[in-house]
LUMRO-121658 format. One line per field, with one value per residue (C-alpha): chain; z, x, y; residue in one letter; residue number from 1. Coordinates in steps of 0.2 Angstrom, whole numbers, plus 2048, in hexadecimal, padded with zeros to 3 digits. Example, Ala and Ser with C-alpha at 12.3 -4.5 7.8 and 13.67 -1.06 7.14 Angstrom:
BEGIN
ch	A | A
z	827 | 824
x	83E | 844
y	7EA | 7FB
aa	A | S
i	1 | 2
END
This chain:
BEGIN
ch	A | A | A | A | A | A | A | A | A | A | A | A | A | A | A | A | A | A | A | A | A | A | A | A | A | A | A | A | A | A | A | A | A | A | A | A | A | A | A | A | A | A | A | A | A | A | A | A | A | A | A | A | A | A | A | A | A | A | A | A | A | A | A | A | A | A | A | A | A | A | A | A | A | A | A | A | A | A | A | A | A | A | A | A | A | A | A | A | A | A | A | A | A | A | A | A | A | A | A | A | A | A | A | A | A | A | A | A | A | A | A | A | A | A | A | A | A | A | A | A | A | A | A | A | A | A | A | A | A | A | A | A | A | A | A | A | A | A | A | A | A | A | A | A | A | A | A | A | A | A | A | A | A | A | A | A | A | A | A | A | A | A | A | A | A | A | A | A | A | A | A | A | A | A | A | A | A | A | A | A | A | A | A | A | A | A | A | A | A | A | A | A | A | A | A | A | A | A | A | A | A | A | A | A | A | A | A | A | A | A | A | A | A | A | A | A | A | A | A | A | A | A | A | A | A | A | A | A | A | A | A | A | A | A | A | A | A | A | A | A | A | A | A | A | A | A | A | A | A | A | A | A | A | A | A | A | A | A | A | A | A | A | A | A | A | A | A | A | A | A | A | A | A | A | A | A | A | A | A | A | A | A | A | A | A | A | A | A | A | A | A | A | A | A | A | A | A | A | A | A | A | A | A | A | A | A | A | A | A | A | A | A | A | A | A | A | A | A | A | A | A | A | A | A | A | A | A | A | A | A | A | A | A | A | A | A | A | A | A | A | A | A | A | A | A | A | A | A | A | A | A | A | A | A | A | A | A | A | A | A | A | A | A | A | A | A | A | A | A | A
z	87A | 86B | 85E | 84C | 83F | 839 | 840 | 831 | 821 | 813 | 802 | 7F5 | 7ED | 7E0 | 7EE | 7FA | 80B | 80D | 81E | 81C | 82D | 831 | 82F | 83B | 834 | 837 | 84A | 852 | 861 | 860 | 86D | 86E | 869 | 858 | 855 | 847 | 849 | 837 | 82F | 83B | 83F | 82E | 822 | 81B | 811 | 80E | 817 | 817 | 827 | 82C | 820 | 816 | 81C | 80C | 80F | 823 | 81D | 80F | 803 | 7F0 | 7EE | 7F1 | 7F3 | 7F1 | 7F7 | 80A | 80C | 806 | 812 | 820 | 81B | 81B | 82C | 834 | 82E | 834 | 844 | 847 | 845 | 850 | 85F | 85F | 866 | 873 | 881 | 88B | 886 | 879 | 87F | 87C | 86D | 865 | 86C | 862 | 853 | 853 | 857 | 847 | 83D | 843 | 840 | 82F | 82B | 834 | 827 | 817 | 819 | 81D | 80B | 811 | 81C | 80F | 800 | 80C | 80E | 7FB | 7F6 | 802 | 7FA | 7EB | 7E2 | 7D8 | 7DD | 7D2 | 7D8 | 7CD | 7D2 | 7DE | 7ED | 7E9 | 7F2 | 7FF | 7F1 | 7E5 | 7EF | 7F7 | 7E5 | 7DB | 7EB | 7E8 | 7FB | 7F5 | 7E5 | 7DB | 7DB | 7EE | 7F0 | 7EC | 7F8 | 804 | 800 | 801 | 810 | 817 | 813 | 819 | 82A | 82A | 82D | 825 | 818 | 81E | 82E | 821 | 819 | 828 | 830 | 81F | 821 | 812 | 812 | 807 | 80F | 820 | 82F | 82B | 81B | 81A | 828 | 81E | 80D | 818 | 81C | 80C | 806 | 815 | 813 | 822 | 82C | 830 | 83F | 84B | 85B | 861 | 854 | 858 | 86C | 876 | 87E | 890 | 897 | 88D | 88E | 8A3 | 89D | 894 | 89D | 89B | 899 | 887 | 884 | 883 | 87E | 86D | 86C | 869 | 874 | 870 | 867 | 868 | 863 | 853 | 84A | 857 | 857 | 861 | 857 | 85B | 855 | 853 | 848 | 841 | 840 | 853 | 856 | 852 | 865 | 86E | 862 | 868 | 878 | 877 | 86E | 87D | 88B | 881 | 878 | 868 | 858 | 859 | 847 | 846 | 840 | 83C | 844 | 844 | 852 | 85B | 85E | 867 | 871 | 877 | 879 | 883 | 88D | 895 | 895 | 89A | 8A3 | 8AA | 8BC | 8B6 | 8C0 | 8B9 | 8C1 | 8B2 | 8B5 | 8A9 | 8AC | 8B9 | 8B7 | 8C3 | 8BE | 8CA | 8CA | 8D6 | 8E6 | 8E6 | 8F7 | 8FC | 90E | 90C | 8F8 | 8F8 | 8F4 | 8F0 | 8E2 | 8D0 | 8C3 | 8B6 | 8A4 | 89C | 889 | 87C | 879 | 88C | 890 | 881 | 887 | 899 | 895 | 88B | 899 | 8A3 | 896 | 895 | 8A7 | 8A6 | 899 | 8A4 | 8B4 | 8AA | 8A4 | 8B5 | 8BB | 8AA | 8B0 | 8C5 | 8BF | 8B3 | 8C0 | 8CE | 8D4 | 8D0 | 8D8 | 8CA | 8CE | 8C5 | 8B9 | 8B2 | 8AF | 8A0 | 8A4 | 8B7 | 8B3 | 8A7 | 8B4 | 8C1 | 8B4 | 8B1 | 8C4 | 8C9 | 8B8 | 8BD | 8CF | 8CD | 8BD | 8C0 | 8D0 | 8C8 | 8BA | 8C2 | 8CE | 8C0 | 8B8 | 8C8 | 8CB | 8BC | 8BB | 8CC
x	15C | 15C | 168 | 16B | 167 | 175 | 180 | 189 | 185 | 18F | 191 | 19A | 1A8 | 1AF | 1B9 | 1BA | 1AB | 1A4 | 1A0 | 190 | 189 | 178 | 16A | 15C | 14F | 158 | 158 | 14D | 14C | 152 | 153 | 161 | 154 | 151 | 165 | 16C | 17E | 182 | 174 | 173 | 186 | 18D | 180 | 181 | 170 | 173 | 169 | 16F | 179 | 188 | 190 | 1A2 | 1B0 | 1AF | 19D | 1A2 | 1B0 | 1A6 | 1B4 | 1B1 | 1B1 | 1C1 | 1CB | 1DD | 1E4 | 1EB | 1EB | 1D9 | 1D3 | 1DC | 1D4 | 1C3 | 1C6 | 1CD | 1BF | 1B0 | 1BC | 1BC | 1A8 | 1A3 | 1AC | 1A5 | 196 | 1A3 | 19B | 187 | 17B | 186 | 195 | 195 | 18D | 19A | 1A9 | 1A1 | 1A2 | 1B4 | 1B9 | 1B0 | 1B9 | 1CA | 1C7 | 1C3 | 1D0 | 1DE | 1DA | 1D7 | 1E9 | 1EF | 1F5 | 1F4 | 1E1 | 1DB | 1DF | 1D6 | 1C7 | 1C6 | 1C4 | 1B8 | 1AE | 1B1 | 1BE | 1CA | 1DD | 1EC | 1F8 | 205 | 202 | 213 | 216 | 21E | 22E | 230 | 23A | 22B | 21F | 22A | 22E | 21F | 213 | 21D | 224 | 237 | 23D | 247 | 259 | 257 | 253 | 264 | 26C | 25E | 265 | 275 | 273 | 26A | 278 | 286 | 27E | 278 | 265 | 254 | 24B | 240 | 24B | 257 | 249 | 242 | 254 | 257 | 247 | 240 | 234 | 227 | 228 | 21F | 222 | 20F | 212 | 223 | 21B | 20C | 216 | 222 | 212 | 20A | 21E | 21D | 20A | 206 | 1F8 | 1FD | 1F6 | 1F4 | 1F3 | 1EB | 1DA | 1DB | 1DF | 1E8 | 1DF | 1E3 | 1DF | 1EC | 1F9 | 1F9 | 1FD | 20E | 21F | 221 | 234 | 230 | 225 | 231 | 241 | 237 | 22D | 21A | 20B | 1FA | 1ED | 1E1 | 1D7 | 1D1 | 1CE | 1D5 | 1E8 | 1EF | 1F3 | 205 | 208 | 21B | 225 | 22D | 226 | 225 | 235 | 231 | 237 | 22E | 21E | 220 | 220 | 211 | 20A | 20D | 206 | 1F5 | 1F4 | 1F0 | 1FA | 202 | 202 | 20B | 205 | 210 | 20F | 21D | 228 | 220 | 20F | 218 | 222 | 213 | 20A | 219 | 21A | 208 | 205 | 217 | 21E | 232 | 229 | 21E | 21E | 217 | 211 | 20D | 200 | 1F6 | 1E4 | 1EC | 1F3 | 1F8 | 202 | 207 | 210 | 221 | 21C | 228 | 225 | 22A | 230 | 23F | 244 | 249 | 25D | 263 | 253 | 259 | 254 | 24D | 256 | 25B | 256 | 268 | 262 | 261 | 272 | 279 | 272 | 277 | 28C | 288 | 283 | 28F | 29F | 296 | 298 | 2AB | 2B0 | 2A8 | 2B4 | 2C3 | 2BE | 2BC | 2CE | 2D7 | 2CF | 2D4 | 2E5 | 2E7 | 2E1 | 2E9 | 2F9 | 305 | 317 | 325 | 32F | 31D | 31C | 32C | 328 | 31B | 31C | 318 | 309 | 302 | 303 | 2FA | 2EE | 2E8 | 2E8 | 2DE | 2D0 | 2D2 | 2CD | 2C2 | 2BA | 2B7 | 2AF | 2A2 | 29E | 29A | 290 | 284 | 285 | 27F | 271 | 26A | 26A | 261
y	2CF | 2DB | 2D4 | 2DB | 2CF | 2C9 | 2D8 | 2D8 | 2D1 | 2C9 | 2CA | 2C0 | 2CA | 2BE | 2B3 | 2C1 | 2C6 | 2D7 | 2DC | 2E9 | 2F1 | 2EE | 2F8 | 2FF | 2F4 | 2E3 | 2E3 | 2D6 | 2CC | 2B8 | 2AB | 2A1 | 294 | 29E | 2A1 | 29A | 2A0 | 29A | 2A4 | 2B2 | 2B6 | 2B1 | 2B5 | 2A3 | 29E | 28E | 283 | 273 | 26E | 269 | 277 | 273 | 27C | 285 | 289 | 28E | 299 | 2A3 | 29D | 296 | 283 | 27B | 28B | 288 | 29B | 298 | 2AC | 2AD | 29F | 2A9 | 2B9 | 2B2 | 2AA | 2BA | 2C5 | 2B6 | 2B3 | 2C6 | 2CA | 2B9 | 2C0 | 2CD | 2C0 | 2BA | 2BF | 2C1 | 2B2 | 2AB | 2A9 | 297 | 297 | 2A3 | 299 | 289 | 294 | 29C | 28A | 282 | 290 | 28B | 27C | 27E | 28B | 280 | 270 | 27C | 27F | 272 | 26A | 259 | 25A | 264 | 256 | 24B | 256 | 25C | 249 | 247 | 256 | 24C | 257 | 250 | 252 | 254 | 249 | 24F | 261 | 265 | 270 | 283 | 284 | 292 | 29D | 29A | 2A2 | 2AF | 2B4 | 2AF | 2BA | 2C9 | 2C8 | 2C6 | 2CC | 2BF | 2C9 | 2CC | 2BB | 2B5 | 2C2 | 2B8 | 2A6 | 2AB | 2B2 | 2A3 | 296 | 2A3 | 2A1 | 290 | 297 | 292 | 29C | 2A4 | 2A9 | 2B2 | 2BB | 2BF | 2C7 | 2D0 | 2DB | 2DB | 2EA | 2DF | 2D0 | 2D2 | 2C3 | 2BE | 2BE | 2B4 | 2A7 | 2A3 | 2A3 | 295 | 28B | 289 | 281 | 275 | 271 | 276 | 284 | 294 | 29D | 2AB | 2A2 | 2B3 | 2AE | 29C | 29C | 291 | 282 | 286 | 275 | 26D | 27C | 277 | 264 | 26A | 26A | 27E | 27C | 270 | 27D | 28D | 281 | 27C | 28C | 284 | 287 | 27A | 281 | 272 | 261 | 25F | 24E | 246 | 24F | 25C | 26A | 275 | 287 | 28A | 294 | 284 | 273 | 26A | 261 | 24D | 248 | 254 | 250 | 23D | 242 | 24B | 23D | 232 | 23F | 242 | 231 | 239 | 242 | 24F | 25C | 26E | 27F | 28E | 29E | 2AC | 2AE | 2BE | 2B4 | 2A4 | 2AE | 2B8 | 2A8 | 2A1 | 2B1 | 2AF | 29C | 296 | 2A5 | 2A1 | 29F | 292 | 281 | 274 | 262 | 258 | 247 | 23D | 243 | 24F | 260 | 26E | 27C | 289 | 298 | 29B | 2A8 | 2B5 | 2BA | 2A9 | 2AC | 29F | 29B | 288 | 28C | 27B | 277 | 276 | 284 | 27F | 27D | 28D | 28E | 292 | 2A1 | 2A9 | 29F | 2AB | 2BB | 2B7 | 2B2 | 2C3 | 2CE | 2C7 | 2CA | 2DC | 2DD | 2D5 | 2E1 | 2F0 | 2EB | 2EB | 2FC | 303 | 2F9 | 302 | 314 | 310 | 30C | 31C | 327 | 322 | 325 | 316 | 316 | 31A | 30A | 301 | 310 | 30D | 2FA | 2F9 | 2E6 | 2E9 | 2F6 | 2E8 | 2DC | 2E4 | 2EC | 2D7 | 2D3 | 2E2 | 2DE | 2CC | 2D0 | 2DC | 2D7 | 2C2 | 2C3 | 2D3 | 2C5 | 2B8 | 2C0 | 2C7 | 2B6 | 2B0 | 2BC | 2B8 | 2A6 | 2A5
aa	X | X | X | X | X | X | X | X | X | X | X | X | X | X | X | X | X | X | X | X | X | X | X | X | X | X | X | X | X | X | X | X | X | X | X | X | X | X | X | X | X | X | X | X | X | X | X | X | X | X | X | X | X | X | X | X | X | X | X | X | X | X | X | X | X | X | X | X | X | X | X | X | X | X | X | X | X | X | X | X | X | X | X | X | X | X | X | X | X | X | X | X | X | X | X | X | X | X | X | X | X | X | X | X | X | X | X | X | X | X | X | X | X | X | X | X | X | X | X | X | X | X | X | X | X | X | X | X | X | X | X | X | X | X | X | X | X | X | X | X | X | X | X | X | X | X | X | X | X | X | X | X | X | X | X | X | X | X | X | X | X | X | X | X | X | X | X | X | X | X | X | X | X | X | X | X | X | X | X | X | X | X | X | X | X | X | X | X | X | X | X | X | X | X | X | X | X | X | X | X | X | X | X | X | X | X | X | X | X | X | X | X | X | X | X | X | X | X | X | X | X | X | X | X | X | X | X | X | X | X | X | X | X | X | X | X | X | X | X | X | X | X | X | X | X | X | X | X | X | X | X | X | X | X | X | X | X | X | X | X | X | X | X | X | X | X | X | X | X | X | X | X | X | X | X | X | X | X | X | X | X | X | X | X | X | X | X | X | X | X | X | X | X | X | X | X | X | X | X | X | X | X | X | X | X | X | X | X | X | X | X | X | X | X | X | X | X | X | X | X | X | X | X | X | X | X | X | X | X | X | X | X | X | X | X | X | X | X | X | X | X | X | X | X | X | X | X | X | X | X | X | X | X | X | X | X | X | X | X | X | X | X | X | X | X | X | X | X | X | X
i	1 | 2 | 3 | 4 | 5 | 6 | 7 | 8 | 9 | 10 | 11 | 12 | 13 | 14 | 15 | 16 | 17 | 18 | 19 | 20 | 21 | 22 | 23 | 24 | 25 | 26 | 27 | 28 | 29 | 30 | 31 | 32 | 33 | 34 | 35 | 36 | 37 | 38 | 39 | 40 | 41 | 42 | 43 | 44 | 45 | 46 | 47 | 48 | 49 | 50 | 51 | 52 | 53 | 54 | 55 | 56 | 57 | 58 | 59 | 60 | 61 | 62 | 63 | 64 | 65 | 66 | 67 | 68 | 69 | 70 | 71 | 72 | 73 | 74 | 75 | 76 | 77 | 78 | 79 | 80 | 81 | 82 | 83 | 84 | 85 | 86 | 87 | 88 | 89 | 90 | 91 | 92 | 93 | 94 | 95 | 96 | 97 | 98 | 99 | 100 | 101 | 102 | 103 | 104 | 105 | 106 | 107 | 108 | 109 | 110 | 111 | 112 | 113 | 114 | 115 | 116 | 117 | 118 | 119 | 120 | 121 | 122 | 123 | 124 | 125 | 126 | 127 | 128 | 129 | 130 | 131 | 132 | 133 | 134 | 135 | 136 | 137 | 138 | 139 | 140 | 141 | 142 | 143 | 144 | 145 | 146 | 147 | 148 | 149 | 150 | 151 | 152 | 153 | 154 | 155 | 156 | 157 | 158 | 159 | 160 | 161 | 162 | 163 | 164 | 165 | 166 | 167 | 168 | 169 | 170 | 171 | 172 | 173 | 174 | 175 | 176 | 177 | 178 | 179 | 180 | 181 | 182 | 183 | 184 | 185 | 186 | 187 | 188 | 189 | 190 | 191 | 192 | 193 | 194 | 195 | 196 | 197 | 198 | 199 | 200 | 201 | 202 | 203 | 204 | 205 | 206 | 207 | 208 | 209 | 210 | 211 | 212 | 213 | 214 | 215 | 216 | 217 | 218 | 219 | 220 | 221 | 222 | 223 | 224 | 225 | 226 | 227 | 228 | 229 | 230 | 231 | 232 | 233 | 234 | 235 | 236 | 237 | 238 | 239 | 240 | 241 | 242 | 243 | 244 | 245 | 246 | 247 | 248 | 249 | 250 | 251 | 252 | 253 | 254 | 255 | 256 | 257 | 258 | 259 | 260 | 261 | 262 | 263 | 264 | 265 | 266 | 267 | 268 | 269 | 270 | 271 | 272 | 273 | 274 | 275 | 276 | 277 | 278 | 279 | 280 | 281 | 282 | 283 | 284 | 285 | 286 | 287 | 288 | 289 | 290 | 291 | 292 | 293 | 294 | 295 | 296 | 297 | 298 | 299 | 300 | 301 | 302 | 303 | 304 | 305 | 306 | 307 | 308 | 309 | 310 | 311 | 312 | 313 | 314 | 315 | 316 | 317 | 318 | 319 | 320 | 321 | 322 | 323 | 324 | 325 | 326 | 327 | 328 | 329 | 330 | 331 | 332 | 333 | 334 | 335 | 336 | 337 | 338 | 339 | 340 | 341 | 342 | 343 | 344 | 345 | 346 | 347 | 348 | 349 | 350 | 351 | 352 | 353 | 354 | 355 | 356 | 357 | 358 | 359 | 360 | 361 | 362 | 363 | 364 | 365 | 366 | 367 | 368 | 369 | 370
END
């Protein structure tokens, strides 16, 4: 098949890629025998196999800038799918999982320490970990007197950092931007389960009601450990648990809160059902033209945050009877002998919202909980 040589080239620019369009004369014909998906799809000279993740990544030796990583892996991420699909399907599927790989231990603080020395780079032991303030300020995402507002918001509310900033909507602090900032200050990757994928042999594995409860999907094996992207670090008991169903670690990456619950939405939708077996797993997805429903089977646990919006739409609904009750009982023609008895009139104005209004709100709180 006709194939451009490389596509698109690249160029060093300082610790940055270029991506150059190809020209006329670089088209020729390659074999998959011929392919060298390193050489010919990144443009990397250097001959000497297997390549460093610093060398896979196009990045300067032992690069220490999380957002430069990530802006490497995005841009090389980007231009390899572009291969995802005819005769090399598998051959581009290998590569975007390499540089996932690489991206997701270059930063992480703790594999890529590990790695560095391996390379034979010396680390500074002494060297500590910015704070999340320190990088939200010293990055230019928060300025320092709004940051105090921040804190104090935070401890008023009793929420994290990063969830204040993100609820006060600071115009120069994005939700990618404060995510990433908040997983460089716990040491941990940050990702766009979008770029990386979910591993949908595992994802069928996972009880989809932990799944939505803690807000992580599985992104997949690497180094022997299962890797999770959450917004937050995976709770400790649910990791364990994992540990003991796929008899292997478990780690956490840090994505923002959008990309799980668009993750969540298509791989554990609420009509999930899931039959969990080691070495077996069937997940199925409830008929809704089901001729007769099961009425007596339990539903499944609802999350805090649906029980909340569902007491809410049924007070909203409450409130709305006893609005109607209050308009019936102005409009309509009440004897004098009850007229004349403020006492009376607020008596039956209770029994009628009561009546009325009780039996409305539980009927929406029972639709929706069904």
């Amino acid at each position: 098949m006709s194939l451009d040589k490389p596509h698109v080239f690249y160029e060093n620019a300082g610790r940055g890629v270029i991506l150059c369009q190809p020209r006329a004369t670089d088209q020729i014909i390659m074999s998959k025998d011929q392919l060298d998906v390193y050489r010919d799809w990144l443009g990397i000279k250097e001959p000497n196999r297997p390549l460093n993740f610093y060398q896979l990544l196009r990045l300067r030796a032992f690069e220490d800038n999380p957002a430069q990583i990530r802006e490497n892996y995005r841009k090389l991420n980007t231009h390899v799918r572009k291969f995802a699909s005819g005769d090399f399907l598998a051959e581009s599927q290998a590569l975007l999982n390499e540089l996932a790989k690489a991206m997701l231990c270059l930063t992480d603080t703790t594999r890529k320490q590990e790695y560095d020395v391996l390379l034979g780079r010396k680390i500074d032991t002494a060297k500590a970990r910015r704070s999340l303030e320190e990088i939200l300020v010293g990055n230019g995402l928060v300025p320092a007197e709004r940051m105090k507002q921040v804190k104090s918001y935070a401890d008023a509310v009793g929420i994290d950092l990063q969830e204040a900033v993100l609820q006060q909507k600071i115009e120069t602090a994005s939700p990618e931007a404060v995510m990433l900032a908040y997983a460089e200050s716990i040491g941990l990757p940050f990702i766009s389960v979008e770029d990386v994928g979910v591993d949908e042999n595992i994802a069928v594995q996972i009880n989809p009601n932990t799944a939505r409860q803690h807000s992580f999907v599985p992104l997949m094996v690497d180094r022997g450990q299962l890797l999770l992207a959450s917004p937050k670090p995976v709770n400790p008991d649910v990791e364990e648990e994992l540990k003991m169903t796929f008899e292997m670690p478990v780690r956490s990456t840090i994505c923002t809160q959008n990309d799980i619950n668009a993750a969540i939405a298509r791989y554990y939708p609420r009509d999930a059902v899931q039959m969990v077996q080691k070495g077996q797993a069937t997940t199925a997805t409830a008929s809704k033209k089901s001729s007769k429903p099961a009425q007596n089977e339990p539903s499944e646990p609802m999350t805090p945050e649906e029980i909340k919006n569902r007491w809410q739409t049924a007070l909203v609904s409450l409130n709305f009877s006893t609005i109607v009750t209050f308009a019936l009982l102005y409009f309509l023609k009440i004897p004098r002998s009850i007229q004349s008895s403020t006492t009376m009139a607020i008596l039956l104005f209770i029994a009628s919202a009561v009546v009325v209004g009780l039996p409305v709100a539980y009927a929406v709180w029972n639709k929706l909980t069904r």
